[in-house]
C-alpha positions in Angstrom: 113.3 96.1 82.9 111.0 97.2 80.0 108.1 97.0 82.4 109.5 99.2 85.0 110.4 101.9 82.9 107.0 101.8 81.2 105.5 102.0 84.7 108.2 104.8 85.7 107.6 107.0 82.8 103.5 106.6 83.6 103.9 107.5 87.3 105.6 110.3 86.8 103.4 111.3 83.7 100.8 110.7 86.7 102.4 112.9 89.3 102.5 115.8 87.1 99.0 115.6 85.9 98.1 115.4 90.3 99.9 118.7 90.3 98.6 120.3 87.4 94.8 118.8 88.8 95.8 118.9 92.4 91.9 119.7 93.3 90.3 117.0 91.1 92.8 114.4 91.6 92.9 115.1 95.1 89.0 114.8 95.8 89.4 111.2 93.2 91.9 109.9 95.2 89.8 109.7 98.6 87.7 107.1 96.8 90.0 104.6 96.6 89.8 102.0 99.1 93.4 102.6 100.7 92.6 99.7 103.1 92.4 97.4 100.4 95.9 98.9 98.6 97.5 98.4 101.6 96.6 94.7 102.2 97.5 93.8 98.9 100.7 95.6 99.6 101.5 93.2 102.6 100.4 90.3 100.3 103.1 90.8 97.5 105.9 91.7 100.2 105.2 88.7 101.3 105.0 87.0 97.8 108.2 88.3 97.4 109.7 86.2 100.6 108.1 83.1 99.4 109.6 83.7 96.2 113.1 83.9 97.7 112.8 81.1 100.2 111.7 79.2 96.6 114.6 80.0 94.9 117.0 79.2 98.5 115.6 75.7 98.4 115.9 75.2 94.8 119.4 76.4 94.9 119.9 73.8 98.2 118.1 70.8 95.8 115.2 70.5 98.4 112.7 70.2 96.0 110.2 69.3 98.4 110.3 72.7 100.7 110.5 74.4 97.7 107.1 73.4 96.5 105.9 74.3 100.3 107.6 77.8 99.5 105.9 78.1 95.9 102.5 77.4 96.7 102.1 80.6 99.3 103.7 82.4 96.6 101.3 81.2 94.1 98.5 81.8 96.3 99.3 84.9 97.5 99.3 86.2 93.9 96.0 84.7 93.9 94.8 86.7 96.8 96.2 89.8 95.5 94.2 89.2 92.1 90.7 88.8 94.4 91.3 91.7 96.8 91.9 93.8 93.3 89.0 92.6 91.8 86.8 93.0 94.7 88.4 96.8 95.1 87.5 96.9 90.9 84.3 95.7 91.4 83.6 98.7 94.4 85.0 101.2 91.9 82.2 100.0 89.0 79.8 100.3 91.6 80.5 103.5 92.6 80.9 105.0 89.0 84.4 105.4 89.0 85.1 103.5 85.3 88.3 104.0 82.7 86.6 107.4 80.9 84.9 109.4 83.8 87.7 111.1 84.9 91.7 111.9 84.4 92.8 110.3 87.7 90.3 107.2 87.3 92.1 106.6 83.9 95.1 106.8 85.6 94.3 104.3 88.2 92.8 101.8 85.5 95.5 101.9 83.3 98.4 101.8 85.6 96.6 98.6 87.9 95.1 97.0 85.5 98.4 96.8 83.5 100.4 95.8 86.7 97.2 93.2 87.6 97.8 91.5 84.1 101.7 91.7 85.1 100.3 89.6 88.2 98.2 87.0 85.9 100.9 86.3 83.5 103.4 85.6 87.0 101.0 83.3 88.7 100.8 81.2 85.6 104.5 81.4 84.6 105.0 79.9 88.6 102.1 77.5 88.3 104.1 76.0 85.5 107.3 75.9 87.1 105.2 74.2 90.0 104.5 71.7 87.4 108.4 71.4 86.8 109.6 70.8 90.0 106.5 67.6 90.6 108.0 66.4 87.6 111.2 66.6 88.5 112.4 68.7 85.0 112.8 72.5 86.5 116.0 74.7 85.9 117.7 76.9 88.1 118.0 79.8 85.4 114.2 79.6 84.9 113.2 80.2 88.7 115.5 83.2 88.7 113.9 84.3 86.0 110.6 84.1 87.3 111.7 85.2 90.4 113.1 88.3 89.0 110.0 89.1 87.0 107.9 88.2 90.2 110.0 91.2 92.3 109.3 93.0 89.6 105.7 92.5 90.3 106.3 93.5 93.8 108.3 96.4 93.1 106.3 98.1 90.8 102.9 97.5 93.5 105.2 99.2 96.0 105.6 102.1 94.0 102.3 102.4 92.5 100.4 101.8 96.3 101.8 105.2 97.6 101.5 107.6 94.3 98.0 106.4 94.1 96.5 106.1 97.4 98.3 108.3 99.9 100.8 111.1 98.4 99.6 113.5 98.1 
């Protein structure tokens, strides 16, 4: 919950410095790569079904489709993690670093904070992978991690539209 409200407090923080910038932030915005944004989008919405078909099957005790259900959900965190890297590595190319401008400090801050969010998921689901092949997994801690894995989602949902498109 912490993590949303950090994120809610910097979008809006963000939203008032577009209005008070509406010019510069404007002209930054249209170099973001909002094809990119809006592939990842589809990636963790569909994360985010994985996830709960995950949980479903652990909740059912069918381990077995419930590994089938956590490795797309695993790699599609993966994916999103490239796909943001190769959009990172276009912005470095094209100048746009943390320290060039308001809106580009924005961006880095905000995604590179929810990509780390993304890291720390994808490893707390690799080891939970591990769990269930062992056979020593607990309900409680894939709702856990499925809860901080929507969380993932949800704040990507958010941050997708207030920096690429509104605005």
């Amino acid at each position: 919950m912490v993590e949303v409200v950090t994120f809610g407090i910097a979008l809006i923080t963000f939203r008032v410095n577009f209005e008070n910038n509406f010019v510069d932030f404007l002209s930054q915005q249209g170099y973001l790569h909002k094809t990119i944004g809006l592939i990842n989008t589809i990636i963790l919405i569909s994360s985010g079904f994985f996830m709960v078909k995950t949980l479903h099957e652990i909740k059912e005790s069918r381990i077995r489709y419930a590994k089938k259900w956590l490795i797309p959900t695993i790699i599609s965190g993966l994916l999103f993690l490239l796909l943001k890297s190769w959009e990172y590595s276009l912005a470095i190319g094209d100048g746009h670093v943390f320290g060039t401008t308001t809106f580009f400090n924005y961006y880095w801050m905000l995604t590179f904070f929810h990509f780390l969010h993304v890291t720390v998921g994808i490893i707390i689901l690799s080891a939970l992978f591990a769990s269930l092949h062992k056979g020593k997994y607990s309900i409680l801690d894939f709702e856990t991690a499925g809860v901080f894995w929507h969380m993932c989602d949800l704040i990507w949902i958010l941050l997708f539209p207030v920096l690429y498109l509104i605005h």
